[in-house]
C-alpha positions, -999 to 999 in steps of 0.1 A, spaced: -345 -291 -690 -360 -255 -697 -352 -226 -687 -385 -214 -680 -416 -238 -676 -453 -226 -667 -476 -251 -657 -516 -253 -657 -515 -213 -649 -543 -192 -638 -544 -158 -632 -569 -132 -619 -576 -97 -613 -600 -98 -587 -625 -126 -595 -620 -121 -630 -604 -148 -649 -572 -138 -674 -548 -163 -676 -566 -200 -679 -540 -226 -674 -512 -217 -693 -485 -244 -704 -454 -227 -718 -417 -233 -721 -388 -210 -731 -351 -232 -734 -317 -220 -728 -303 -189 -754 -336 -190 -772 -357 -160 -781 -391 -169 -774 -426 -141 -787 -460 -143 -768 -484 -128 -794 -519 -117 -795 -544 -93 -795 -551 -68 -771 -563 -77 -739 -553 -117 -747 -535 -116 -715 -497 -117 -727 -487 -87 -707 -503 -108 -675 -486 -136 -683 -450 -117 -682 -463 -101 -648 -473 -139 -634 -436 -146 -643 -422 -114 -625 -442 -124 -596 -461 -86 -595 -493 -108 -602 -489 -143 -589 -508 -172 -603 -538 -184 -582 -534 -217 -598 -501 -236 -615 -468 -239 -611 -434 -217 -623 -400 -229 -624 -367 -211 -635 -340 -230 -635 -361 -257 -621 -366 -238 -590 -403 -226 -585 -407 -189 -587 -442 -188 -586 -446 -181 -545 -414 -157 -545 -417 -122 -544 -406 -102 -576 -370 -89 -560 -360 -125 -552 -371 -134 -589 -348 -108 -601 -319 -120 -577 -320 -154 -600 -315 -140 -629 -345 -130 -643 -352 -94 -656 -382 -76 -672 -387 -47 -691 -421 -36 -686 -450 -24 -710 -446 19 -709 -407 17 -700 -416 34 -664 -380 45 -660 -373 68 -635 -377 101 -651 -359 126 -623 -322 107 -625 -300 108 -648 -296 80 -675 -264 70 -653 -281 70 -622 -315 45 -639 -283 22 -650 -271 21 -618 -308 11 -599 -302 -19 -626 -274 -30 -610 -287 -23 -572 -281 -65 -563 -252 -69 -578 -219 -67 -561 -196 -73 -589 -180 -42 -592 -158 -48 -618 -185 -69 -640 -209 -36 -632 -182 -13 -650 -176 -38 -680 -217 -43 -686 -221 -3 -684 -193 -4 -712 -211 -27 -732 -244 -9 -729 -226 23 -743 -215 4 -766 -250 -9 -775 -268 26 -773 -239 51 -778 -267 76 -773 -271 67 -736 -234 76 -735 -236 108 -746 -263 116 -720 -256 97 -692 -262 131 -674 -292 137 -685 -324 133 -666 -344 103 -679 -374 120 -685 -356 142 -710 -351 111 -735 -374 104 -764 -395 79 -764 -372 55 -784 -345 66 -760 -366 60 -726 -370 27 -745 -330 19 -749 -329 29 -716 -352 7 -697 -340 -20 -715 -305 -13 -704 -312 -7 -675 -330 -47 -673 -297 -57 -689 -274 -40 -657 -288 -67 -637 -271 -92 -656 -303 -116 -663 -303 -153 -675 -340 -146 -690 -349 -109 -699 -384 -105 -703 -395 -80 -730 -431 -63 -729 -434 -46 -762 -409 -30 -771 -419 -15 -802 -445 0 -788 -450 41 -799 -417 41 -816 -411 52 -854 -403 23 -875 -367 33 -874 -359 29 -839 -382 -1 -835 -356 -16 -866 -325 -7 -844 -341 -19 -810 -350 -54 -821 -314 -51 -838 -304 -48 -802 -319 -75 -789 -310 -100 -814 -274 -90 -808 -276 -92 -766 -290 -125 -774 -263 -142 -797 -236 -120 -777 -245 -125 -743 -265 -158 -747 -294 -144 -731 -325 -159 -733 -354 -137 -743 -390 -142 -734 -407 -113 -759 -445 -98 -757 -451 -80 -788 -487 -69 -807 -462 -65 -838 -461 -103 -847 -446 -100 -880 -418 -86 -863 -414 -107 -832 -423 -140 -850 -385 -126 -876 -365 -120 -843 -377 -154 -824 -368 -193 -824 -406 -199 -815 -438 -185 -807 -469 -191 -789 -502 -176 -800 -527 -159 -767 -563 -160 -773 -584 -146 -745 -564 -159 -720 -554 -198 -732 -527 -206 -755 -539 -218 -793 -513 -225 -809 -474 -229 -807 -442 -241 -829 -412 -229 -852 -416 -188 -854 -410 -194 -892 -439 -223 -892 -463 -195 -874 -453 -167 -898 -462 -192 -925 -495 -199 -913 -529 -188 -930 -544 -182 -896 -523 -162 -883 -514 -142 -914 -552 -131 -916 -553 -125 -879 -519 -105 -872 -502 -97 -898 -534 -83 -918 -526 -105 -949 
């Protein structure tokens, strides 16, 4: 049974069209990549999932409940997580404080102390500046930081809207380092949106390809990063 299944979804913005009926699947501990070009529609499809846009057609289970009529706080209290496109952390608390918004369904307390640990442990610059206001961090920092901040709420499925995005090639290295680790570590399943497909197609178990809205193509990430079509399309080869 997946994790995650999408059904026949359609989305819109107003009567325009952006999702056209969208089968997908993610399975327990896998990392999964959405790729495609700009305005293909994967950051929608993440948003469908969150619930901030809800399908006007389709189905969404998690867990084999549906999601897809819930709003996107009772999504979260099931387990599910995402770290949206531009970070949007909150930029007037301090790093401590974003962690702790994370965490704001959980009552845990002990579990909430041992995850902040392991954050630290996975950006031991957020440690050093827990005091600091967000909006002081770099842009590779405000990235560590949102995703940690996903991670304090202790998600079965952490969605992932590129990451990479506006960060040197050093920091992108260490922050899909990250997320390779939190998966095999933590088991958590990864759902990952990423215009960098070379990258996202290394780090993930399987891939589906966005075209205007409908999925082309899916399989084996290695299969895909293999593939003529793709090559020319994505990866510029």
């Amino acid at each position: 049974m997946p994790m995650l299944e999408l059904e026949q979804v359609s989305t819109f913005y107003g009567n325009i069209q952006v999702l056209h009926e969208i089968d997908l699947q993610v399975d327990q501990g896998e990392i999964i990549t959405l790729i495609g070009a700009n305005g293909a529609g994967k950051s929608t499809t993440l948003m469908t999932i969150s619930g901030i846009v809800p399908p006007v057609k389709g189905r969404i289970f998690f867990k084999n409940t549906p999601i897809h009529g819930l709003a996107p706080e009772k999504i979260v209290a099931l387990g599910l997580s995402q770290v949206p496109e531009g970070r949007h952390i909150f930029p007037d608390l301090t790093v401590s404080e974003n962690l702790d918004m994370g965490a704001f369904l959980r009552t845990d307390t002990r579990s909430v102390r041992e995850d902040l640990d392991y954050i630290y442990s996975l950006f031991p610059i957020l440690g050093n500046r827990r005091n600091q206001p967000g909006g002081n961090l770099s842009g590779g920092e405000q990235q560590m930081l949102a995703i940690s901040r996903a991670l304090m709420a202790k998600p079965q499925l952490l969605l992932l809207d590129e990451p990479s995005m506006g960060l040197a090639p050093l920091v992108t290295r260490q922050i899909f380092d990250i997320i390779k680790r939190v998966n095999q570590e933590h088991n958590t399943t990864i759902f990952l949106v990423e215009q960098n497909a070379n990258l996202a197609l290394k780090a993930a178990d399987r891939g589906y390809v966005l075209e205007n809205g409908r999925i082309t193509m899916h399989g084996n990430a290695g299969e895909l990063l293999r593939n003529n079509d793709i090559r020319k399309a994505y990866l510029g080869i």
